[in-house]
C-alpha atoms as an extended CHARMM CRD file, in Angstrom:
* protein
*
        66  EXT
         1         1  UNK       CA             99.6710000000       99.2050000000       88.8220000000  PROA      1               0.0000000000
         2         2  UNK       CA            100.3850000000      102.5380000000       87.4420000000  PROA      2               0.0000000000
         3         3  UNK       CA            103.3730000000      103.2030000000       85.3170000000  PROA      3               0.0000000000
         4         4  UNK       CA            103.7700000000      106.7230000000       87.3470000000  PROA      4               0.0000000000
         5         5  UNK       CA            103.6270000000      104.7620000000       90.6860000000  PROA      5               0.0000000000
         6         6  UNK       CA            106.3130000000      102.5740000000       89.9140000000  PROA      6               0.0000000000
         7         7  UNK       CA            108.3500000000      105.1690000000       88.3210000000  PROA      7               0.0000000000
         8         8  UNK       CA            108.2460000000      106.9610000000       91.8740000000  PROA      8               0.0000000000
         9         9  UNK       CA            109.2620000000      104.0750000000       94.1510000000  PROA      9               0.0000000000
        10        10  UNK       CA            111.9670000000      103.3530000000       91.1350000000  PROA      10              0.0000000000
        11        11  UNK       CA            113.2480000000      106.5940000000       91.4010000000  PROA      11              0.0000000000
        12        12  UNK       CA            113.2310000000      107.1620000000       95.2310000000  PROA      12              0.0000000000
        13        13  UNK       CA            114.7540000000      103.6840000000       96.3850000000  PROA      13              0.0000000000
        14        14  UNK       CA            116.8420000000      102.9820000000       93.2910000000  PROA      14              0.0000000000
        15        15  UNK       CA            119.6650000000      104.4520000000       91.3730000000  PROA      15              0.0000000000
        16        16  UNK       CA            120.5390000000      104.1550000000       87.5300000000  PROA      16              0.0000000000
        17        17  UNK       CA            122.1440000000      100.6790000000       87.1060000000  PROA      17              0.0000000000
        18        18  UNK       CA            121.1820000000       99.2280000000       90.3130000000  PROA      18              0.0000000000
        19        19  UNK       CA            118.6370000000       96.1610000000       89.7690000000  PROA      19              0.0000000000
        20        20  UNK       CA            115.1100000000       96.1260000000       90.7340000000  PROA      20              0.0000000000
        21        21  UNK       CA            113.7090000000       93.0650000000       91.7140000000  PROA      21              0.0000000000
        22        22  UNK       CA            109.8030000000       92.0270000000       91.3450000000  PROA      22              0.0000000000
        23        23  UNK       CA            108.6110000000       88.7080000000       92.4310000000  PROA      23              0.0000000000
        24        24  UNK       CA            105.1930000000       89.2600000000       91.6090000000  PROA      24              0.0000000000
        25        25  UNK       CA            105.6060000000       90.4550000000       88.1590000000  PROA      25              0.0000000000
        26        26  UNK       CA            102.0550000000       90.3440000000       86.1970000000  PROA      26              0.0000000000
        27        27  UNK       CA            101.5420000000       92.5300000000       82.9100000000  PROA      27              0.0000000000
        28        28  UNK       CA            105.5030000000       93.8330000000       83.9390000000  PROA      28              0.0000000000
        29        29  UNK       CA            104.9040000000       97.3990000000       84.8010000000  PROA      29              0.0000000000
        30        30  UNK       CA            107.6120000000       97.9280000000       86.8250000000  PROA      30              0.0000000000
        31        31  UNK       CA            110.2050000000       95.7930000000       84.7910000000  PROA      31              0.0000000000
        32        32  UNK       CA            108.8450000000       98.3830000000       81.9690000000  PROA      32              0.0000000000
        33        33  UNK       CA            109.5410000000      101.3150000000       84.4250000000  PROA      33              0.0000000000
        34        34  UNK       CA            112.7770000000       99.7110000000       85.1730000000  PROA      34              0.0000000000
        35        35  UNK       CA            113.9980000000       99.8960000000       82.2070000000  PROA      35              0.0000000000
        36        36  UNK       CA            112.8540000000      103.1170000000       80.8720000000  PROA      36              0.0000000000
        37        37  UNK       CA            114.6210000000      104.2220000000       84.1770000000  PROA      37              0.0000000000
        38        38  UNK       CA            117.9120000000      102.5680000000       83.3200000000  PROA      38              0.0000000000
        39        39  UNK       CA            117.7040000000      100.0480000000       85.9760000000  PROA      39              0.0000000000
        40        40  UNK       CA            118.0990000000       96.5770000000       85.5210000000  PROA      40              0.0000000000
        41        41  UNK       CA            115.1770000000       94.4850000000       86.6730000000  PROA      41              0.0000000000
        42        42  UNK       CA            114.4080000000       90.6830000000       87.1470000000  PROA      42              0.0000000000
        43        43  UNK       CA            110.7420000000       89.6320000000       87.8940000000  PROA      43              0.0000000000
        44        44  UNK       CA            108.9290000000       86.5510000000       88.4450000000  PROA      44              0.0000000000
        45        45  UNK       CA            105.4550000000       85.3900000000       86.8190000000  PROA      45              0.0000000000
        46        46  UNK       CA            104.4960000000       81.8540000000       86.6510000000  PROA      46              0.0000000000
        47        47  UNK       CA            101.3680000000       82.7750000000       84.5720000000  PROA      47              0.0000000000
        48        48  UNK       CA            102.3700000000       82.2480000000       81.4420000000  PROA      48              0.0000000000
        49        49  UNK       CA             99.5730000000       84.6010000000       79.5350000000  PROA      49              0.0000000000
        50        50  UNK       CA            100.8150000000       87.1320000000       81.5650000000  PROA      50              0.0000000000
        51        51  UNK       CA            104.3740000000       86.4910000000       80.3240000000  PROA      51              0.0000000000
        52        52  UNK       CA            103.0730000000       86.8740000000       76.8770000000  PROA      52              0.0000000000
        53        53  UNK       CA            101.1180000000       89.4900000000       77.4190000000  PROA      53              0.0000000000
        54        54  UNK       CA            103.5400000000       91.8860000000       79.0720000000  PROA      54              0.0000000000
        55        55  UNK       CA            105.9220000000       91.2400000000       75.7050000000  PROA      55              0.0000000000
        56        56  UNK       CA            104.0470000000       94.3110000000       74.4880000000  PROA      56              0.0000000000
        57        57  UNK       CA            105.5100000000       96.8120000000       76.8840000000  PROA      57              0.0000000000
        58        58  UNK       CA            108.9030000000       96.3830000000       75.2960000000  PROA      58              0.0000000000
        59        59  UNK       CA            108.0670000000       96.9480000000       72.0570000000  PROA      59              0.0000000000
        60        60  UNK       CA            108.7980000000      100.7830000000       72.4580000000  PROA      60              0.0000000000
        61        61  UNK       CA            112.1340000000      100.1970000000       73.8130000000  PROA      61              0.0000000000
        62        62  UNK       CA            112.8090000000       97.4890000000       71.4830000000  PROA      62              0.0000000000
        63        63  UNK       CA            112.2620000000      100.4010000000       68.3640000000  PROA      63              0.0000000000
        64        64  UNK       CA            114.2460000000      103.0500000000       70.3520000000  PROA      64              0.0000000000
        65        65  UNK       CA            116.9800000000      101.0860000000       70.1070000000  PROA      65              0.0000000000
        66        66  UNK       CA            117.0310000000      100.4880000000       66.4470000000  PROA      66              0.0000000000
């Protein structure tokens, strides 16, 4: 999925703080939306390369914070 798509259904159905919920979570765009959006998020993925493999979209955040 596109960030920019899941940045707009973030935005329109969700405020900042409020928790956005994925159950099919994949390479975790929207939990990587989510958080650039200041929205908690939960998802679920029982794949486990694409657990590891969505590791990299926090990497960004994970410097910002430093």
């Amino acid at each position: 999925m596109p960030p920019d798509l899941a940045d707009f259904f973030i935005k329109f159905l969700t405020e900042e703080g409020d928790l956005v919920f994925d159950p099919f979570g994949g390479s975790n765009t929207t939990g990587a939306s989510a958080e650039a959006l200041a929205r908690q998020w939960l998802t679920i993925e029982p794949e486990k390369d694409y657990v590891e493999g969505s590791k990299g979209r926090f990497l960004d955040v994970e410097l910002q914070a430093l």
